[in-house]
N, C-alpha and C positions, 0 to 999 in steps of 0.2 A: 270898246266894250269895257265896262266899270267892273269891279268886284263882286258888284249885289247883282249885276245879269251871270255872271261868272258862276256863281254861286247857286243862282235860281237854275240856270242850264246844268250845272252840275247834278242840283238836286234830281231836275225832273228826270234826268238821264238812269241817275243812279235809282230812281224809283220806277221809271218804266223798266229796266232790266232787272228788279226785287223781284215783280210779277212773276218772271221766269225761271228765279233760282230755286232751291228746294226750302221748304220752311217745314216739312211733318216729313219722319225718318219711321216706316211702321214694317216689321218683319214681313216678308212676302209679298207686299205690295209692293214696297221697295220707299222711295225718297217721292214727296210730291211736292208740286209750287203751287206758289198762291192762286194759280187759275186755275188749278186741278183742283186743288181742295174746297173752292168758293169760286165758280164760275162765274157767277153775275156780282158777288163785290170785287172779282180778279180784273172785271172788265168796267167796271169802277174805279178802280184805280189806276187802271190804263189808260181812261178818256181823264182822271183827272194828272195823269203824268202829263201827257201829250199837251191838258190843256193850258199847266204848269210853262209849258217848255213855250210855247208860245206867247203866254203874258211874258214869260222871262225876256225872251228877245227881241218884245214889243214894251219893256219895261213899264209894266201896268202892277203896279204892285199890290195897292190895296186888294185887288180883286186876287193877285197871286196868294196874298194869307188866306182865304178862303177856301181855295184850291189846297194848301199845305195843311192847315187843320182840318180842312176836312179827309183828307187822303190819312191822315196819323191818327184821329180819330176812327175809321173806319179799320185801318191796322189793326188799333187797341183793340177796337170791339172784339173784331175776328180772333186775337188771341187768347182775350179771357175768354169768350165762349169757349175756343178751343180746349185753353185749359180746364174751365169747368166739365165742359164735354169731357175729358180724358179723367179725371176723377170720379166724375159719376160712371163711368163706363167699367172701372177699375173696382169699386166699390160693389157695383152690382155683382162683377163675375165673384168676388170674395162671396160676398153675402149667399151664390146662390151652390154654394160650395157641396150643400148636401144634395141636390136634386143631380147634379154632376162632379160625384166625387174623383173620379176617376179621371173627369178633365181636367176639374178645377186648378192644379198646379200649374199644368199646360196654359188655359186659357190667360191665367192671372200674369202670368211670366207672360205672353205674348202682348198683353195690355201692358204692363210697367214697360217693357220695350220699344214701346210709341215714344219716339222725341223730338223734340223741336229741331230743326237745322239753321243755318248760318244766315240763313233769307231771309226771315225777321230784321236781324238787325239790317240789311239792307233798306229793306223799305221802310224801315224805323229813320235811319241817317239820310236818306233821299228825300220823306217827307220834313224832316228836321232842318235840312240843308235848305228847303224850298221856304221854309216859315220864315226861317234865322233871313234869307234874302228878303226876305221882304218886309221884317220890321228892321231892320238896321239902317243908319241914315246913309246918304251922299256924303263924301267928305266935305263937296262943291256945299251943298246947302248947310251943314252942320258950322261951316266956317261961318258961310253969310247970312 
């Protein structure tokens, strides 16, 4: 086994176990992962981890970059929506401060205390790991 299968199994491993670490920390709810908070791109990214790990050990690479940006892309999206989602959400409870004044402090402190967790950068470095395998060369062919 070469570096770039090394590499590519590492990734896909380390991105099919992102799916199940926590990525949103929100009061009362508690900690959720990526399948919890986005069920159909959670499972998305699991058919594209699995299907990472298998070009990997079958060294198919071209088709493994496909499988890696598309899995980092999907990541991104999921986070900036997240993020925009938690701003507009934050925004609204401020702005609607007079119809609920009495909550208003309450609610807004419960929104600012929505945060990201450590699961991100997993499945950030898992799809990362799986691209970097698959555009980097052989040493075997880079010699000859």
């Amino acid at each position: 086994m070469n570096t770039k299968q090394t590499m590519g199994i590492s990734g896909a491993i380390i991105l099919l176990i992102g799916v199940f670490t926590p990525v949103i920390s929100a009061p009362i709810i508690g900690s959720m992962t990526y399948m919890q908070k986005s069920n159909a791109t959670g499972i998305c990214i699991l058919i594209l981890a699995i299907a990472s790990l298998i070009l990997s050990l079958k060294g198919v690479n071209k088709i493994l970059l496909g499988t890696g940006v598309l899995s980092l892309s999907i990541i991104l999206y999921t986070l900036i929506d997240y993020q925009i989602a938690l701003k507009k959400s934050i925004s609204q409870a401020e702005s609607q401060a007079d119809d609920w004044a009495m909550f208003h402090e309450l609610t807004t402190d419960i929104m600012k205390s929505v945060h990201l967790q450590w699961g991100w950068t997993i499945l950030i470095v898992g799809s990362g790991l799986i691209i970097l395998s698959a555009v980097l060369k052989n040493k075997s062919s880079a010699q000859g």
